[in-house]
DODRENDREN-25823 format. One record per atom (N, C-alpha, C): residue in one letter; x, y, z. Coordinates in steps of 0.1 Angstrom, whole numbers, plus 5000, padded with zeros to 4 digits. Layout:
AXYZ;...
# end
This chain:
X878356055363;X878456085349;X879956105346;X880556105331;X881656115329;X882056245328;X883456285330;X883156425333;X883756495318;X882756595313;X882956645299;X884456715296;X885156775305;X886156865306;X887156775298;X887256735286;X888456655282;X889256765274;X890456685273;X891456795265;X891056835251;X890356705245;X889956775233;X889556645227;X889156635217;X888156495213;X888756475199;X889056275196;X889756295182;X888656125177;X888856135167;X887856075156;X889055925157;X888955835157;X889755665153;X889355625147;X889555555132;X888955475123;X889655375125;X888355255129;X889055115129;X888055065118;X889154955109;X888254885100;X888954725102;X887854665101;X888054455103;X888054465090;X889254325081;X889254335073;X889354155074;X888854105062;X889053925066;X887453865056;X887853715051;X887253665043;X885753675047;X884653655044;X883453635048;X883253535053;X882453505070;X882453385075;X883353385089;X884153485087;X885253525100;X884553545111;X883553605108;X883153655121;X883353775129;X883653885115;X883854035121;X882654075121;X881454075120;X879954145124;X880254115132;X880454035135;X879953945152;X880754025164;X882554025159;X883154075170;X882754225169;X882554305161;X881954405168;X879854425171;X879554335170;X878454325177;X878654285191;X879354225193;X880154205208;X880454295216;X881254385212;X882154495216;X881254615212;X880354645206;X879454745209;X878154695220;X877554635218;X876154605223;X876154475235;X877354395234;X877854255244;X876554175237;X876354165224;X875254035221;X876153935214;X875853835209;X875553755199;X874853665194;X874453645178;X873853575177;X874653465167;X873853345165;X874453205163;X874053245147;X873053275145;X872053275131;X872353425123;X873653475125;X873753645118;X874153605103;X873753665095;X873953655085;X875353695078;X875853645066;X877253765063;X876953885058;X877553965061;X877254125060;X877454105044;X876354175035;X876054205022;X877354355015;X877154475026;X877354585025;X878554625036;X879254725029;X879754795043;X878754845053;X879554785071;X878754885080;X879654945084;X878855045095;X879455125101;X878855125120;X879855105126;X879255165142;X880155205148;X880055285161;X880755395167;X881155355178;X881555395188;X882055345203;X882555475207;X882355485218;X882955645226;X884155575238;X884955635238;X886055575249;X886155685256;X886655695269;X887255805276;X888755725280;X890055805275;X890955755280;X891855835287;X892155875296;X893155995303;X892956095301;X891356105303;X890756255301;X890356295282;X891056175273;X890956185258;X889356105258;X888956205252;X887556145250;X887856125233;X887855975228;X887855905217;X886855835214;X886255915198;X885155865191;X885655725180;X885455625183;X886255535177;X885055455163;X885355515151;X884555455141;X884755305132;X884355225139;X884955085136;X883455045122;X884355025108;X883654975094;X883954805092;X882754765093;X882354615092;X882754595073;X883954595067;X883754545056;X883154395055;X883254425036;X882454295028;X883554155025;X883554055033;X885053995028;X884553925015;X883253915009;X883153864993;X884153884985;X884753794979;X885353814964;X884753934958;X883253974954;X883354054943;X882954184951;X883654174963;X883654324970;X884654364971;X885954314971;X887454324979;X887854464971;X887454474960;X887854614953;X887154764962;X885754714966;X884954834973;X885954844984;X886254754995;X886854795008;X887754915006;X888854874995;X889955004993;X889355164995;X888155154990;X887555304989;X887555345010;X887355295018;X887755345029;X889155285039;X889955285030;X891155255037;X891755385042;X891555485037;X891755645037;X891455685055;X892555765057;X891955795071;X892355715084;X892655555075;X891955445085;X893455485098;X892855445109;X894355455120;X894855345123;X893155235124;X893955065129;X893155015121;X893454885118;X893254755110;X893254635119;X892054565117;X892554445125;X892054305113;X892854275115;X892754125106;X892253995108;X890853975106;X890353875113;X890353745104;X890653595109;X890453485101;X889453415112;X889453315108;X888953185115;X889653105119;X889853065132;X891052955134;X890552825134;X889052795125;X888952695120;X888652655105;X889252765097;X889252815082;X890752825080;X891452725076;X892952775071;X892952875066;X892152865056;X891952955039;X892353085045;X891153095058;X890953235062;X892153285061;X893253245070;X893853285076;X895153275064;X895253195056;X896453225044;X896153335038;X894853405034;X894453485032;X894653625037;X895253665046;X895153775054;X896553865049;X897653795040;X898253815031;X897753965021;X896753885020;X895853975006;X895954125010;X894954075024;X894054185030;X895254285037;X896054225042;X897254355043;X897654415037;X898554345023;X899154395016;X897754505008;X896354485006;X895654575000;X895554745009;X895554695022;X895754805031;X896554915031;X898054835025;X899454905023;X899454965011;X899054865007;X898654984988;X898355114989;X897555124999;X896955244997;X896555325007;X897155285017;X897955395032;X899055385033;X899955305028;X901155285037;X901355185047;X902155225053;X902655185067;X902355205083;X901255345081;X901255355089;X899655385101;X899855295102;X898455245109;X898455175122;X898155095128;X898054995142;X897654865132;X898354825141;X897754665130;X897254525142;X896054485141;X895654405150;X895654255140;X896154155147;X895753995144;X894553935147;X893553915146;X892553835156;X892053695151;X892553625155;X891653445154;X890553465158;X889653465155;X888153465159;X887453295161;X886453255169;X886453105176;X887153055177;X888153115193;X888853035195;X887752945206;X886852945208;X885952855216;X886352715205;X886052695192;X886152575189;X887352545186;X887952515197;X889252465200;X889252325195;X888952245195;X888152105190;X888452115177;X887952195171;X888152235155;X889452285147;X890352315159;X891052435149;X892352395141;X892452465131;X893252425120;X894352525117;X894352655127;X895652745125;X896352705139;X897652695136;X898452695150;X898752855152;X898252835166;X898453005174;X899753025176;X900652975175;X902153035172;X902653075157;X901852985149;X902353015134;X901353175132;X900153215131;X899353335135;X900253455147;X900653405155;X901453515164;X902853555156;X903153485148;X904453515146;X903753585132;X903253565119;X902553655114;X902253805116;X901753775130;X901453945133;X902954065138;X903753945143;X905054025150;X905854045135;X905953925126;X906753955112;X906054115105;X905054115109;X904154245103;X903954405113;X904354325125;X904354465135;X902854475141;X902354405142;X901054395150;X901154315161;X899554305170;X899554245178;X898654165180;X899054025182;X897853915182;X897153865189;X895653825191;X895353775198;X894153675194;X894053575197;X892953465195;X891553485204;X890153515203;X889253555210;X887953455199;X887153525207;X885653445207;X884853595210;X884253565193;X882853705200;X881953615203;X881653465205;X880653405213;X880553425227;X882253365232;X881953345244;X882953475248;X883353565245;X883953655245;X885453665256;X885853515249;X887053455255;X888153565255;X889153565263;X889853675264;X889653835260;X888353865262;X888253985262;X888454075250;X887654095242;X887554195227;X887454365238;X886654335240;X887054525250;X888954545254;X888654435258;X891154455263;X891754445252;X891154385242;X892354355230;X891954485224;X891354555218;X890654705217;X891854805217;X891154805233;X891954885239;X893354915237;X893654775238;X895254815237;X895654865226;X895154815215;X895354875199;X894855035200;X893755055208;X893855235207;X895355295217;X895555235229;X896455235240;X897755295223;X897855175220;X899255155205;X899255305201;X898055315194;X897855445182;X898355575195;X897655595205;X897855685216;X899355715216;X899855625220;X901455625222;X902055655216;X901655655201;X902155695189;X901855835185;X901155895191;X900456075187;X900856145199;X902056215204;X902956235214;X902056365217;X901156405212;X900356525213;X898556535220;X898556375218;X897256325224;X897356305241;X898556205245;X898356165257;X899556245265;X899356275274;X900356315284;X901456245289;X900556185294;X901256035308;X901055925299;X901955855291;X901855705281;X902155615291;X902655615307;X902955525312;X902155485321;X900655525320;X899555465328;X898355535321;X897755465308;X897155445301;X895855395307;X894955465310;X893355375319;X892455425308;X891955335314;X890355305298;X889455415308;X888055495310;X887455565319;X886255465316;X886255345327;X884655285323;X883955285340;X882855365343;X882855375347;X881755215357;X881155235369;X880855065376;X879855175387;X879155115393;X878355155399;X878155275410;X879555315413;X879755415418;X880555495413;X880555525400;X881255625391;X882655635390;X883255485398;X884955495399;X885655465386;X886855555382;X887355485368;X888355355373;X888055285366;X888255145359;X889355135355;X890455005350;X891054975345;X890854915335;X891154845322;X890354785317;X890554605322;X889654525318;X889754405323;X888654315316;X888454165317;X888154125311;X886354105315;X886254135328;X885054105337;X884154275342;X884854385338;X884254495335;X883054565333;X882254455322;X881154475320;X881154555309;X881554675305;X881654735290;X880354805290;X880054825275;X879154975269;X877654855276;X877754725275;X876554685276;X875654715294;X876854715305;X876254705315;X875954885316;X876754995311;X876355125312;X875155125302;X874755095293;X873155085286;X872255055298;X872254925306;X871354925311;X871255005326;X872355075334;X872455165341;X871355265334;X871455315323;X871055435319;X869655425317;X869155305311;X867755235304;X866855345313;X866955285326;X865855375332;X865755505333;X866955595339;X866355735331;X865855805317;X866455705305;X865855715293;X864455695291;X864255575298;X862555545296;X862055675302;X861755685310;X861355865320;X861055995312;X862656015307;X862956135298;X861656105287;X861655995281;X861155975268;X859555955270;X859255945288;X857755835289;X857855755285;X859055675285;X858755475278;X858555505266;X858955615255;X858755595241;X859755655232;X860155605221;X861255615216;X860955665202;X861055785194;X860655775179;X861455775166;X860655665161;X862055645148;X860755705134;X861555805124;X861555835116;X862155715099;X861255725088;X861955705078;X861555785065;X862355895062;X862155945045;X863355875038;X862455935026;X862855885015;X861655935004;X862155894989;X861555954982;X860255814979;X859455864972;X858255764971;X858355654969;X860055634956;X860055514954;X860955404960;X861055464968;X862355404974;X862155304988;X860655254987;X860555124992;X860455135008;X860555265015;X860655295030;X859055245036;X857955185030;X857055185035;X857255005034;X857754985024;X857654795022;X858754755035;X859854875037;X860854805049;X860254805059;X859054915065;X858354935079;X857554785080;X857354735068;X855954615069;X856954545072;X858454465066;X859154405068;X858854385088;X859954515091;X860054515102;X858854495112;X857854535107;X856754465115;X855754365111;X856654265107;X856754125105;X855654095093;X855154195081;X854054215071;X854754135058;X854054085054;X854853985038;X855254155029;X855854105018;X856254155007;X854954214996;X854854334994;X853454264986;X853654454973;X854554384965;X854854454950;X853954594951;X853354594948;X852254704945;X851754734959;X852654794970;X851854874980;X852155004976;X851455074977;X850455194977;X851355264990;X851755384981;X852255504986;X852255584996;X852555555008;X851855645019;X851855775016;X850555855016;X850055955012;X849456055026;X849856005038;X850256115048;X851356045057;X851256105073;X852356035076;X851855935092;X852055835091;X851455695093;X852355645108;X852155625118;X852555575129;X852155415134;X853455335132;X853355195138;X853855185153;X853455135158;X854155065171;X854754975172;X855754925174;X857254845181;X857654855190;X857154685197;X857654695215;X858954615215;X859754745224;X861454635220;X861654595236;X862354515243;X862554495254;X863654495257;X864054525272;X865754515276;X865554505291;X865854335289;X865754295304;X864454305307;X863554325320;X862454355323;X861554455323;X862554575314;X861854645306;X861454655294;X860354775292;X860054775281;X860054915270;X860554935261;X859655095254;X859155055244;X858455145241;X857455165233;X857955215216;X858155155207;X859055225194;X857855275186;X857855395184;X856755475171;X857755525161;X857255365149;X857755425135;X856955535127;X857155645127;X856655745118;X857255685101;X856455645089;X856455715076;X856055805070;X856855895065;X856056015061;X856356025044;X855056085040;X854456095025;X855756275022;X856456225013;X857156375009;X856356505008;X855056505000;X853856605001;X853956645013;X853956605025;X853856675038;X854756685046;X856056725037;X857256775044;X857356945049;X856056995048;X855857125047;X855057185058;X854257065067;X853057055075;X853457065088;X853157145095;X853457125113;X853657005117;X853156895112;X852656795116;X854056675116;X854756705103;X856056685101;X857156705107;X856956855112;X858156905118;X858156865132;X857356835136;X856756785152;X857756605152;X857156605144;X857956435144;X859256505138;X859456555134;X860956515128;X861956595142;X861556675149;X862256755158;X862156605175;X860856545171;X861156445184;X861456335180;X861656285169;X862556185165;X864256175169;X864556035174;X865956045176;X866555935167;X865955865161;X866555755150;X866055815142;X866955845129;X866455865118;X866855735103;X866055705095;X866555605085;X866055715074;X867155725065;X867455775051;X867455685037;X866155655032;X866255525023;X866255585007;X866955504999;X866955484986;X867355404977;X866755424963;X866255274953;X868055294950;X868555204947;X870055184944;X869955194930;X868855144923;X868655194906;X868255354903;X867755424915;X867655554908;X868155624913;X869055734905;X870155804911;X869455924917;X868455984914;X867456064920;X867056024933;X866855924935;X866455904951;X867555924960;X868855864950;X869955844964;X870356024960;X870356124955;X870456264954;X869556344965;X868756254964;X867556314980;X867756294994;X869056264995;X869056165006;X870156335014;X870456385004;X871656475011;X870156635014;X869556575007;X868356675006;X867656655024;X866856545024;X866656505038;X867456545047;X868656465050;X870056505058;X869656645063;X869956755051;X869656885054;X868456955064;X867356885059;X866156915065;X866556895079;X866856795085;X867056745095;X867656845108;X869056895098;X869956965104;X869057125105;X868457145098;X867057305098;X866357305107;X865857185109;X864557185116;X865157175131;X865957065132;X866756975148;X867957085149;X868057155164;X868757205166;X870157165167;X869757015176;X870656935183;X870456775177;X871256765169;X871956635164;X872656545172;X873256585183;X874356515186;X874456365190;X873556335199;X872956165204;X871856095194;X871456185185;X870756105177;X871656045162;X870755895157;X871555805156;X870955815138;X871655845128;X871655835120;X871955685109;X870855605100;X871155535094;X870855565077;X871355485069;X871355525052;X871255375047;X870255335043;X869355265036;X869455205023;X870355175012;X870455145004;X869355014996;X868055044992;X867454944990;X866954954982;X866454744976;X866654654967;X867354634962;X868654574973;X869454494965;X870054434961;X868254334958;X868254214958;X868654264941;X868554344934;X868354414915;X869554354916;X869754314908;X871454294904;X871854434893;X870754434887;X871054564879;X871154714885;X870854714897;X871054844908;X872454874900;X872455054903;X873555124900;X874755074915;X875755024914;X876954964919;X877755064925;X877655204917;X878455314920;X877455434934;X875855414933;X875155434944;X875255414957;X875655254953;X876155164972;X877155244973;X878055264964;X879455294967;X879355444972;X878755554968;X878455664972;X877455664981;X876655574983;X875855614997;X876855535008;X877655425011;X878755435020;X879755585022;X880355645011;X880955755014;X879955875021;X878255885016;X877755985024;X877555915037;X877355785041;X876955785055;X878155815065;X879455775057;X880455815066;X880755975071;X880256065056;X880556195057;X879656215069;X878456175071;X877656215082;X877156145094;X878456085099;X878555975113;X877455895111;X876855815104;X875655725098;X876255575095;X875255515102;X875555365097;X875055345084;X875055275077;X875155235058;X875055105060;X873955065049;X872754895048;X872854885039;X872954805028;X872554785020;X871354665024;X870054655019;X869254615021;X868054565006;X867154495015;X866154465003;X864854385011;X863854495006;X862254465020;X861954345006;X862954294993;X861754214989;X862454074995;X863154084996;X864153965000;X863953965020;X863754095025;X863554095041;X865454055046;X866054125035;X867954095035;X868054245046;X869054205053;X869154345063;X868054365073;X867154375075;X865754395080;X865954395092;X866154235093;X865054165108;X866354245119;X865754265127;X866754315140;X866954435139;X866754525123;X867354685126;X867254765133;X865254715140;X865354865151;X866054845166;X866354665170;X866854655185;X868054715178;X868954695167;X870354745168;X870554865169;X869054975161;X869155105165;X869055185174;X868155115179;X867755145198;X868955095210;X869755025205;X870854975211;X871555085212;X871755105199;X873255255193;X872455345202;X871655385201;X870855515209;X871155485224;X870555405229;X870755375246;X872555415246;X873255365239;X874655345241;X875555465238;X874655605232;X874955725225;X874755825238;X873655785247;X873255885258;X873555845269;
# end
């Protein structure tokens, strides 16, 4: 185990900033979970996901936000530039555009932090080398004209290493807070390998994905091979059309209100295991019932859902939150998500999304925007939740 005695624990906000199409979901689906997929969609919404480091005894909670590179989002990003410590600037190094573009996305950063931040470069597929249209010296010298540091990588084939290039950019910020690290002249990542030795960092390491499945098996044990995910929300807010989603049920307008609280099963796999996922929905009327408090105290995923058109629902959402924190003594490894759905509405309130991103951040929560009529967001949520979870304990 890693050993808890750190000097003291500090919060990092990393945010990818870059056109849509770059391929920042991807690099941090890489670098959290070691997956990829060919067929991901472009992120609709800001996300959010977490990573734990141990570095020279600094245990660092590092919160990396998947912005929206759309045109008619570039205004939303600014709202979490606040805070931020590093930035990394992703193009395509087979998208000029991308990459003339990154112009924008800095100078929007500096508007409204300043100067002072870590600043990363990243070419993303550099695998299609065959293709590419930015020269990696014209790109390197960009990042040094700017005071960053660049590197060309692949969340496919995870060519030169996204865990090392990381690193070093937290390594950067470290060096810079004369109060955090002790020793700045031997900086080690704490990852631990099959006999608990710390690590250097490196490109063949293995990362958060090979300690998930280290752990898989005592989790299954602890749990009996079963994992429980939770969803409130207020009646209207569609949390029962997302569960059908998720378990692969068509769309169907007029479903009928769950009126107690209802348990599906979801078998997720990892490797040649298996658990067992029990989605609880529960009817608000029976937030009052033993029956409730039972699930909600053995639930460790929770999803927080609401209609983006009614300001009432997303108002309930700080309501739930609460419950949570009443009933659950201990919050700490369980994995909070915030639900923003239908929307597919174009008429949805705009300023909702925008404040249900500010509450999931207030409360370490990943933030969807979503839509069970469209099945937008959906497919995959609970392996990615169940991922975050394995990767939280």
């Amino acid at each position: 185990m890693i050993d808890d005695n750190y000097e003291n624990v500090m919060d990092v906000k990393l945010i990818l900033l870059g056109e849509t199409g770059v391929g920042k979901t991807s690099i941090i689906n890489r670098y959290i979970q070691d997956t990829f997929s060919d067929n991901l969609m472009a992120s609709t919404s800001m996300t959010y996901a977490r990573k734990d480091l141990t570095i020279n005894r600094q245990k660092i909670q590092l919160n990396i936000w998947d912005t929206v590179g759309q045109e008619k989002f570039r205004a939303l990003s600014k709202l979490f530039f606040k805070d931020t410590k590093m930035v990394i600037l992703v193009y395509s190094v087979i998208n000029k555009k991308s990459f003339e573009n990154l112009d924008f996305w800095l100078n929007s950063v500096k508007e409204t932090i300043g100067n002072d931040f870590i600043l990363g470069v990243a070419g993303n597929k550099c695998d299609l080398f065959l293709e590419q249209q930015v020269d990696e010296e014209l790109a390197e010298e960009f990042a040094k004209k700017n005071g960053g540091f660049f590197e060309q990588v692949s969340a496919k084939e995870n060519k030169n290493g996204l865990d090392n290039y990381i690193f070093k950019l937290v390594s950067e910020y470290l060096k810079n807070n004369p109060n955090v690290i002790t020793d700045k002249t031997n900086i080690q990542l704490y990852r631990p390998n099959e006999n608990n030795e710390v690590l250097k960092a490196g490109c063949c390491t293995g990362g958060t994905h090979k300690k998930i499945i280290r752990k898989y098996t005592d989790i299954v044990k602890e749990n009996n091979g079963i994992i429980d995910v939770i969803f409130l929300g207020d009646i209207s807010s569609g949390k029962t059309s997302i569960i059908n989603r998720i378990n692969k049920k068509e769309f169907n307008i007029k479903e009928k209100h769950t009126e107690k609280i209802t348990n599906t099963y979801y078998p997720y796999y990892k490797g040649k295991m298996k658990l067992e996922i029990i989605i609880h929905d529960v009817d608000v009327d029976n937030k009052r019932s033993s029956e409730f408090i039972d699930v909600i105290k053995k639930s460790v995923i929770y999803f927080f859902v609401y209609d983006i058109k009614e300001r009432k629902s997303f108002e309930n959402v700080d309501y739930w939150i609460e419950v949570i924190k009443k009933i659950k003594e201990n919050q700490n490894k369980d994995i909070f998500y915030v639900l923003a759905n239908k929307n597919d509405l174009n008429k949805g309130d705009e300023g909702l999304i925008q404040r249900g991103m500010v509450l999931a951040e207030e409360n370490n929560a990943i933030f969807k925007a979503v839509s069970a009529k469209d099945n937008d967001g959906i497919d995959g949520i609970i392996e990615e939740s169940v991922d975050n979870y394995l990767a939280s304990n």
